[in-house]
C-alpha positions in Angstrom: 322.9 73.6 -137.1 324.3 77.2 -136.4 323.3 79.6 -139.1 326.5 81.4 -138.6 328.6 78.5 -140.0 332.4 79.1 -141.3 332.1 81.0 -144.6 335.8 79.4 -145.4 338.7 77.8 -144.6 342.7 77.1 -146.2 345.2 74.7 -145.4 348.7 76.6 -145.3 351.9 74.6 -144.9 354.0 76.2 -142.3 357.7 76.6 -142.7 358.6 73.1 -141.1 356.6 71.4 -143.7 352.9 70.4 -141.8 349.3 72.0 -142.2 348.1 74.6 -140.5 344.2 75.8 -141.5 343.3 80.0 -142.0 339.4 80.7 -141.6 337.6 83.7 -142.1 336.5 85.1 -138.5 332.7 85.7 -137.5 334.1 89.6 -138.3 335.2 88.9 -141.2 338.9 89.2 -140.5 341.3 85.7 -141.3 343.0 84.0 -138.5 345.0 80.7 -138.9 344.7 78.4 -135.9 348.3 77.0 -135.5 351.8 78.6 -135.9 353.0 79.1 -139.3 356.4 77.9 -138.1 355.8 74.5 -136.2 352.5 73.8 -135.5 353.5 70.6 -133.2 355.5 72.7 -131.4 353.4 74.9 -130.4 350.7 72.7 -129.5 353.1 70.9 -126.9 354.1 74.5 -125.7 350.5 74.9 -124.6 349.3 71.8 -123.0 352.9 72.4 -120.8 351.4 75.3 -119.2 348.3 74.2 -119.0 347.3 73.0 -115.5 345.3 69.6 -114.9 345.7 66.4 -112.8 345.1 64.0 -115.8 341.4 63.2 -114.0 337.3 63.4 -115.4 336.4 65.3 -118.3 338.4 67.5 -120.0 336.8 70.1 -122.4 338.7 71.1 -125.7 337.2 74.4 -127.1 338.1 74.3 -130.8 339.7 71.7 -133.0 341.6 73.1 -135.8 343.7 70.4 -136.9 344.0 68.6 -134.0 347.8 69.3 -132.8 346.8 70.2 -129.2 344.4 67.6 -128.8 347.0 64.6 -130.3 349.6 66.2 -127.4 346.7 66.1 -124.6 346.0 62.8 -125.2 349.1 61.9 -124.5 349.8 63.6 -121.5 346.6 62.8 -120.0 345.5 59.3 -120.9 343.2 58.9 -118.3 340.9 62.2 -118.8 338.1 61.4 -120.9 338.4 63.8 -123.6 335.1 66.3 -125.4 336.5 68.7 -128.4 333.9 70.9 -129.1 333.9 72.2 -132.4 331.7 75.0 -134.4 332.4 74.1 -137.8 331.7 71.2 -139.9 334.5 72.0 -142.8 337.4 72.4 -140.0 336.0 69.1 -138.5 336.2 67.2 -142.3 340.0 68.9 -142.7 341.0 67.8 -139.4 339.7 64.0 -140.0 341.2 63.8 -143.2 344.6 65.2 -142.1 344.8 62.0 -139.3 345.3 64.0 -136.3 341.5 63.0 -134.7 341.3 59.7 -134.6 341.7 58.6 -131.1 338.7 56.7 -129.5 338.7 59.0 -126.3 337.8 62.1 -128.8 334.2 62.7 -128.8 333.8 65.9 -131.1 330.7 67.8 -130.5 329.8 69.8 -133.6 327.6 71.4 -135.1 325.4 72.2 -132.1 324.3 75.1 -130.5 326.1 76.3 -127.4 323.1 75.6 -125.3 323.0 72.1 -126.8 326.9 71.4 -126.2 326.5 72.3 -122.1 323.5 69.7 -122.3 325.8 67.3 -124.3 328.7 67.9 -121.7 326.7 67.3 -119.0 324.8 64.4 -120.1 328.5 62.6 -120.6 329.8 64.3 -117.3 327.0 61.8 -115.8 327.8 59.0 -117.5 331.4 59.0 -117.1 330.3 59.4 -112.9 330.2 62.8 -112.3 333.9 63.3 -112.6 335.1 66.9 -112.7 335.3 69.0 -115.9 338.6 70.8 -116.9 338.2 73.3 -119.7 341.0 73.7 -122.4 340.5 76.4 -124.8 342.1 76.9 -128.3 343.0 80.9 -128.1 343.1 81.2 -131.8 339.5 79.4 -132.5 338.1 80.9 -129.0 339.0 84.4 -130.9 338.0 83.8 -134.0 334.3 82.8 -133.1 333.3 84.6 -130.0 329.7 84.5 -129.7 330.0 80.9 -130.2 332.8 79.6 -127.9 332.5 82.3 -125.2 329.3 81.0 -123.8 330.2 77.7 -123.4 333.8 78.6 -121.6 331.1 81.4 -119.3 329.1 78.2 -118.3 331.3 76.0 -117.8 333.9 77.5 -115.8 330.9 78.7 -113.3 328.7 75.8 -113.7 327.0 74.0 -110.2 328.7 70.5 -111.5 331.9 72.5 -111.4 331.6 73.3 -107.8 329.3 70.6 -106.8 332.3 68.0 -107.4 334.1 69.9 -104.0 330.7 69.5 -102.2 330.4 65.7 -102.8 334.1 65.3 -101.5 334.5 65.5 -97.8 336.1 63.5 -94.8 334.1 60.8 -93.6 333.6 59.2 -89.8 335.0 62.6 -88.0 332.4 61.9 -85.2 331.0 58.9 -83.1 327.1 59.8 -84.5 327.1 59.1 -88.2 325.1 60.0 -91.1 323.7 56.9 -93.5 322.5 57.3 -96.7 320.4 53.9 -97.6 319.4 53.0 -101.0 315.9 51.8 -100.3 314.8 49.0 -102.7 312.1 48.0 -100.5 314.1 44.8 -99.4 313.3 43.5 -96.4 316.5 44.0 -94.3 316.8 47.0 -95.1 314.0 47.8 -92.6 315.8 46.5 -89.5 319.2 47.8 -90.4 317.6 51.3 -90.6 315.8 50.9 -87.0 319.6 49.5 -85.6 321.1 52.8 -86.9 318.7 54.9 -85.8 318.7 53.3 -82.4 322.1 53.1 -82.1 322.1 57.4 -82.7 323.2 57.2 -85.9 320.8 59.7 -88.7 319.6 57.9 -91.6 318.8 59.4 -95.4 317.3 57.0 -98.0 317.4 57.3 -101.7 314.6 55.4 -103.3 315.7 53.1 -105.8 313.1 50.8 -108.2 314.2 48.0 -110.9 313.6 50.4 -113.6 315.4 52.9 -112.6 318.4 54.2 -115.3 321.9 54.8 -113.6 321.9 58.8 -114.4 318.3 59.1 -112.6 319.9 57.1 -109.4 323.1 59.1 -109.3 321.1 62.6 -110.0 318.9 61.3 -106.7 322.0 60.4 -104.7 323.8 63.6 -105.4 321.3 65.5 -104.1 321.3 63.8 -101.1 324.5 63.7 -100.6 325.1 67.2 -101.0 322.4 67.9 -98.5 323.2 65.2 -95.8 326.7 64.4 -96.3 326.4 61.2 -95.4 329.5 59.1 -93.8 329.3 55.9 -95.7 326.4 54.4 -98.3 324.6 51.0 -97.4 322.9 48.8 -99.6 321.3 45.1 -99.7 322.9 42.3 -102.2 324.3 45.5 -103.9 320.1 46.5 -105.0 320.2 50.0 -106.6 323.4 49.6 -108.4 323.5 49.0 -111.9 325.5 46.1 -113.9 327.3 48.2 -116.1 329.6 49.3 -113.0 328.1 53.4 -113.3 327.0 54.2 -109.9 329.9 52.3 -108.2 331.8 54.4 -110.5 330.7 57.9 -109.5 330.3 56.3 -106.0 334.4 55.6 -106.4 335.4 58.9 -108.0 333.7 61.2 -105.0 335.4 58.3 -102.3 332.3 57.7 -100.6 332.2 54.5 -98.9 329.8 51.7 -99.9 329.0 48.7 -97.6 326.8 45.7 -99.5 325.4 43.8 -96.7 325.1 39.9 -98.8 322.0 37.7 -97.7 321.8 36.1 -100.9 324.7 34.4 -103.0 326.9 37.0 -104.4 327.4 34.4 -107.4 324.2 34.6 -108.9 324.6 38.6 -108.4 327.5 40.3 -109.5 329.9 37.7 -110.0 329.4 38.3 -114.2 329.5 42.6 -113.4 333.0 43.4 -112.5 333.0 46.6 -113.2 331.2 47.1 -109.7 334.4 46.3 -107.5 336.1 49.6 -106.3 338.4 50.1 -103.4 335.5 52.3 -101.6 333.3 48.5 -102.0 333.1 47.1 -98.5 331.2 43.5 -98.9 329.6 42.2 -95.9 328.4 38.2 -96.6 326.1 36.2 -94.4 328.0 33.0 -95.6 331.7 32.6 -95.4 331.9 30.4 -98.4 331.6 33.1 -100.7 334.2 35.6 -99.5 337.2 34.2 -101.4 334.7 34.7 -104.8 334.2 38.0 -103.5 338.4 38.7 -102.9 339.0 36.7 -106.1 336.9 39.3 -107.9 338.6 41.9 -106.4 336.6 43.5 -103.8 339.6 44.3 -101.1 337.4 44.6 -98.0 335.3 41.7 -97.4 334.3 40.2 -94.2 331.9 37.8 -92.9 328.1 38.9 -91.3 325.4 36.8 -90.4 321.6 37.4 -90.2 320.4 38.7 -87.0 317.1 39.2 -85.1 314.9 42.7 -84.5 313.9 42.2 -80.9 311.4 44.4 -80.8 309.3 42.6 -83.2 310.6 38.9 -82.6 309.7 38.6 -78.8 307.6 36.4 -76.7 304.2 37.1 -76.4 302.5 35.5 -73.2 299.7 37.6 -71.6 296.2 37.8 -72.6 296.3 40.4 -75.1 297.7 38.2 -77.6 295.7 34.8 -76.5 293.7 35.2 -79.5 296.0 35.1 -82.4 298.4 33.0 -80.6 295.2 30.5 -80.7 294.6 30.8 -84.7 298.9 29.8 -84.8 298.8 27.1 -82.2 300.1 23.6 -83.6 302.9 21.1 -83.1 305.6 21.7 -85.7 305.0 24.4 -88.4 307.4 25.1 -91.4 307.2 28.7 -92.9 308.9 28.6 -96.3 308.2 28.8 -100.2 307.5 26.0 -102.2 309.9 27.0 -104.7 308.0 25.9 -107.7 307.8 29.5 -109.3 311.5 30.3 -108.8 312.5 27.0 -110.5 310.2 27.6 -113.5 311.8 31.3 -114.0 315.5 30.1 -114.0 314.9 26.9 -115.9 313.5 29.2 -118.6 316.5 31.0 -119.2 318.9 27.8 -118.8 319.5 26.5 -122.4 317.4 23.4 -123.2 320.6 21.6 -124.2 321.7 22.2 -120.2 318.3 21.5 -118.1 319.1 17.7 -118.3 322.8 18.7 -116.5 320.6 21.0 -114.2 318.2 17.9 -112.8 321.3 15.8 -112.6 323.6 18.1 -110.5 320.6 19.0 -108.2 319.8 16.0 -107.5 323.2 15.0 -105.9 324.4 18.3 -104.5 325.9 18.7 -101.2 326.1 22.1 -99.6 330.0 21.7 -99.3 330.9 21.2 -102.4 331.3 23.5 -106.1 328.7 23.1 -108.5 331.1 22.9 -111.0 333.2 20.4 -109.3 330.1 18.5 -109.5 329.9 18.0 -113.0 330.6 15.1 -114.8 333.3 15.0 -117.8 330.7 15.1 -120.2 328.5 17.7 -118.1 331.8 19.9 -118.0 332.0 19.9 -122.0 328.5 21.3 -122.2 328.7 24.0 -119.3 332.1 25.0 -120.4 330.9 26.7 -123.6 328.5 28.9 -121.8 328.8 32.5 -121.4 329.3 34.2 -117.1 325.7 34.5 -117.6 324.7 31.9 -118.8 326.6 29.6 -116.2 324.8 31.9 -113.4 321.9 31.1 -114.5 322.6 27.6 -114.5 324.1 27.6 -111.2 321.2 29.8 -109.7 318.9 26.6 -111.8 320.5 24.2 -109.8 320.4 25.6 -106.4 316.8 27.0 -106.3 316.0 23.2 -107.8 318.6 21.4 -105.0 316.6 23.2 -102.5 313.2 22.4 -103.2 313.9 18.3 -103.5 315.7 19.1 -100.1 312.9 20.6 -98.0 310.9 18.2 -99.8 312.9 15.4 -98.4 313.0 16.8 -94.9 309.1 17.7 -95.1 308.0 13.9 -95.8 309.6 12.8 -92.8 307.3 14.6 -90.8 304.2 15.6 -92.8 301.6 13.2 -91.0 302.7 14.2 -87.9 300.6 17.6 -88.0 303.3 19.5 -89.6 301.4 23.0 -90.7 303.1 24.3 -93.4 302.9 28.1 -94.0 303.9 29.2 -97.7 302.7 30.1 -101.1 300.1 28.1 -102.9 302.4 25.9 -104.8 302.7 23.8 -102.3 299.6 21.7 -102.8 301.4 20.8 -106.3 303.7 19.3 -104.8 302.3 17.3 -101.7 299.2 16.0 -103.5 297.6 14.2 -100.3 295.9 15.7 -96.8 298.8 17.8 -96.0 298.1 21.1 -93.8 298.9 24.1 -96.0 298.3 27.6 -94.6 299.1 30.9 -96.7 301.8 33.0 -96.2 302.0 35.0 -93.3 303.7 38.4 -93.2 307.2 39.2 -91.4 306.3 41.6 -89.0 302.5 41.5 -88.0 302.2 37.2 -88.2 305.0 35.5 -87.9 306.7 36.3 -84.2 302.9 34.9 -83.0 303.3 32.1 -85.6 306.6 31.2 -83.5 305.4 31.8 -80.1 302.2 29.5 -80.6 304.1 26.9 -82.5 305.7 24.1 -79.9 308.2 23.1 -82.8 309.3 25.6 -85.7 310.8 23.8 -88.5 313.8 24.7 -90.4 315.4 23.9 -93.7 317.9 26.0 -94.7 318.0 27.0 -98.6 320.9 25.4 -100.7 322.6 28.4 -101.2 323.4 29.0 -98.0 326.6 26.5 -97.8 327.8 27.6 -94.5 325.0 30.1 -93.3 322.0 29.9 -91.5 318.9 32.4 -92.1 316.6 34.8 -89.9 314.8 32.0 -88.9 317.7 30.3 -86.3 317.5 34.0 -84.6 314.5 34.8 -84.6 312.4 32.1 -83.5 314.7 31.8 -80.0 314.4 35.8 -79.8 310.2 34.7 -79.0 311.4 32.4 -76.5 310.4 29.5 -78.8 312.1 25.8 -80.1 313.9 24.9 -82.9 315.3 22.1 -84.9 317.0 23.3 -87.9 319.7 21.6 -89.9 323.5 21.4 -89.0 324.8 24.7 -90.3 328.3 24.8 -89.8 328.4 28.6 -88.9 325.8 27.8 -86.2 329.0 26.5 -84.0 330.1 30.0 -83.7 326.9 31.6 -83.0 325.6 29.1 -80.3 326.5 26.4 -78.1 325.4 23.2 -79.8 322.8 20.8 -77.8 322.5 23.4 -75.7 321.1 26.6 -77.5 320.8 24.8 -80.5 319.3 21.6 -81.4 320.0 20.1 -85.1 319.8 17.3 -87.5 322.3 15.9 -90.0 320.2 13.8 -91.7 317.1 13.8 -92.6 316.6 10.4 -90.7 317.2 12.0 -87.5 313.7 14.9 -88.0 310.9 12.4 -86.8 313.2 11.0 -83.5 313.9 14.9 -82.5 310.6 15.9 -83.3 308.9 13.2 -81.1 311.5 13.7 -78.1 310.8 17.8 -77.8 307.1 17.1 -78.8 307.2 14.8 -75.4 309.4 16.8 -73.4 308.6 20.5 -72.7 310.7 21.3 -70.3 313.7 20.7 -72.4 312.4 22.1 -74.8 311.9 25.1 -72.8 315.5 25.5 -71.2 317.0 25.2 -74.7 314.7 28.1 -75.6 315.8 29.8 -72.9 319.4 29.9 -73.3 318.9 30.6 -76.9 317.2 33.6 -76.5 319.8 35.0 -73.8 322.5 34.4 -76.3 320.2 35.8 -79.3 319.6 39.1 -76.7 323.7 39.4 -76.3 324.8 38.5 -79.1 322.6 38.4 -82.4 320.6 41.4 -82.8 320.5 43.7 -85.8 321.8 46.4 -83.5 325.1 43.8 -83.0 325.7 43.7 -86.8 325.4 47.4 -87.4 328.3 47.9 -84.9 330.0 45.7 -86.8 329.3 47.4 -90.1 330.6 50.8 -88.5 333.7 49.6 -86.7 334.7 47.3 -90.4 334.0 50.7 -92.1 336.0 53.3 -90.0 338.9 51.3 -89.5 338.9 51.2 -93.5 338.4 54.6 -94.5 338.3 57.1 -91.6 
């Protein structure tokens, strides 16, 4: 508390009948805040010469009764509104006269000055960085000096001030761009950096983590933008922003563009945080299915993006410096993928006890086609229906992670004792209790491209959430020259010529007859590689999909 406080104070009626208050001055002298004629009127005199766009913070030095701040908040409805006040006993009059009631008035009082810029500044953040806009009451400003007059010094020449023109700029005016990446450690993010960088394009990354609060994330991304000026902001399944909607908007009030490349379902992501969609939101979703969810939400730009391949890693490897750890891979038909055993227990945990029984029902006769709520029966409707958005996410993300292991689990037994190697966490032995061939994980970028060079067959069976979609594994595999059968995707018709570049199955009746023809017959097995790989090379490479990115975002906001 200030030791200086307000030694007193008088409510006056001026001549039209309402209050006006008289305090005694830091120098002793008496001044009364509002007109001794019509208080109202003066207050609506003010705010009409007063200049502001009606946008961020707006900063109301004194309170008095209130009249100015009743007529600003209805001129500017939008502004968020911060009346700074110095005494306690002009704060209680004002209250109790009704003028200061408004949920958009946060009164600071009682504070030092020092501790009212902090205060400012700290809501500044929250509210997105918006711009402030001082308003100062003449006759309290006046009256308390060495109070009011450093806070109207530092704000008025305050960095945040000026820093809001900084972060404001004209994006795409060249061909070479600038990227700013929010780095969450996910694994695309890796190739989509090495696509923009070898495309020409600089790269800046902000490193994000779980823990992270909003105003640390948007303090980090301000400074970078500020020094990089970046053209546009790309994330991963929209990792680094938070679900309260915060850094999408501050994002939205500087108009920098976002792009949220989707490789997992969007559903079970930000389908229950709408305050993420902004006009500056471009969504970018590996699987078609989910882009009317996407528009229904709101999100105005959203277009459809597959996985690709990074050919530098994924290539073939057939000379002598590999032999050896082509060797430790070499088998018949492998099948890299998780057993899914841990990601069931975590979202059957948080699925109501009263809805797991609706959980092993649905999954158990779920098509990739179809709406998991369509699904439902009458009686299975009645108990989902009374769930929260959350809730029902984590039922549907319950459901799918559960569909998907009884699927590859289906698939796997057709093949199993025909030296199948499977390559995935150690779950897997809980769940195939007999001799079955189960290797440890092995890591993206150092084991894999040799696991699918040495392997004759790579097997593929395509998570549940993926409806239309294929993964990484349809590109990259062909991108080493190597086979495989994976299941009937229906976006694989549009990225390769079926029978041809691709071979699939339906059913999982038709795995052991396709694995036995290719196992017999190299040489098919080695044109269809063949001409996958030339279409991968033309077509489906990381460096493809960043174009993509670019020419969706410059049409939309050059």
């Amino acid at each position: 508390m200030l030791g200086n406080a307000v030694r007193h104070t008088t409510l006056v009626k001026a001549k039209n009948g309402m209050l006006s208050i008289r305090v005694t001055c830091e120098n002793d002298s008496v001044k009364t805040l509002h007109s001794l004629y019509d208080p109202e009127a003066e207050a609506r005199s003010m705010v009409d010469t007063f200049r502001f766009n009606g946008k961020g913070v707006l900063v109301v030095l004194g309170l008095g009764l209130g009249y100015h701040v009743t007529e600003l908040t209805r001129c500017y409805p939008e502004a968020k509104i911060i009346v700074v006040e110095k005494s306690n006993e002009i704060y209680k009059n004002a209250v109790s006269y009704g003028l200061v009631h408004d949920k958009k008035h946060e009164v600071l009082q009682g504070l030092t000055h020092g501790e009212v810029i902090s205060k400012i500044a700290e809501i500044q953040m929250r509210s997105g960085f918006v711009p402030v806009t001082v308003f100062p009451l003449p006759s309290a400003v006046s009256a308390f000096p060495s109070f009011y007059d450093p806070i109207l010094t530092s704000l008025k020449n305050t960095e945040s001030v000026k820093l809001w023109d900084r972060l404001r700029y004209r994006k795409f005016k060249t061909e070479t761009l600038a990227v700013l990446m929010i780095d969450s450690g996910y694994f695309l993010l890796t190739e989509a950096e090495k696509a923009l960088r070898s495309n020409g394009h600089k790269v800046e990354k902000v490193q994000v983590h779980k823990s992270d609060e909003g105003d640390k994330v948007i303090s980090g991304l301000i400074e970078t933008i500020v020094k990089c000026k970046p053209d546009f902001l790309l994330t991963v399944n929209h990792l680094g922003l938070d679900e309260e909607g915060r850094i999408s908007d501050f994002l939205k009030s500087i108009e920098m563009p976002v792009a949220s490349w989707y490789v997992d379902s969007p559903n079970l992501i930000v389908k229950a945080f709408n305050k993420n969609v902004s006009p500056y939101m471009a969504l970018f979703m590996w699987d078609r299915s989910y882009i009317h969810d996407m528009k229904s939400m709101g999100f105005e730009t959203v277009e459809y993006l597959p996985l690709a391949t990074d050919e530098k890693v994924f290539r073939p490897f057939n000379n002598k410096k590999h032999k050896k750890k082509l060797s430790r891979y070499a088998c018949d038909i492998s099948f890299v993928g998780n057993s899914m055993v841990e990601p069931v227990e975590k979202w059957m945990e948080k699925v109501n006890v009263h809805v797991r029984p609706v959980v092993d029902r649905v999954c158990s006769e779920m098509v990739r086609s179809g709406s998991i709520m369509e699904m439902l029966s009458d009686d299975d409707r009645k108990v989902i229906h009374g769930l929260s958005e959350q809730e029902k996410m984590d039922f549907e993300a319950a459901v799918i992670w559960k569909a998907t292991q009884h699927y590859r689990l289906g698939c796997i037994d057709t093949i199993r004792n025909r030296g199948l190697r499977i390559y995935g966490d150690n779950q897997w032995k809980s769940l195939l209790h007999d001799n079955a061939e189960i290797y440890p994980s092995v890591n993206y970028y150092k084991e894999l491209p040799y696991l699918f060079n040495a392997t004759r067959i790579n097997f593929n069976a395509t998570s549940m959430q993926m409806k239309e979609a294929v993964n990484q594994r349809v590109f990259d595999v062909p991108a080493c020259g190597s086979f495989l059968i994976t299941d009937d995707q229906q976006s694989l018709h549009d990225l390769f010529e079926h029978g041809r570049e691709v071979i699939t199955y339906r059913d999982k009746e038709e795995i052991p007859g396709l694995v036995e023809f290719y196992l017999d017959n190299p040489s098919a097995r080695d044109r269809v590689s063949q001409r996958a790989r030339d279409r991968v090379l033309k077509e489906h490479t990381y460096k493809h999909r960043i174009e993509r990115v670019i020419k969706t975002l410059r049409g939309t906001f050059s």
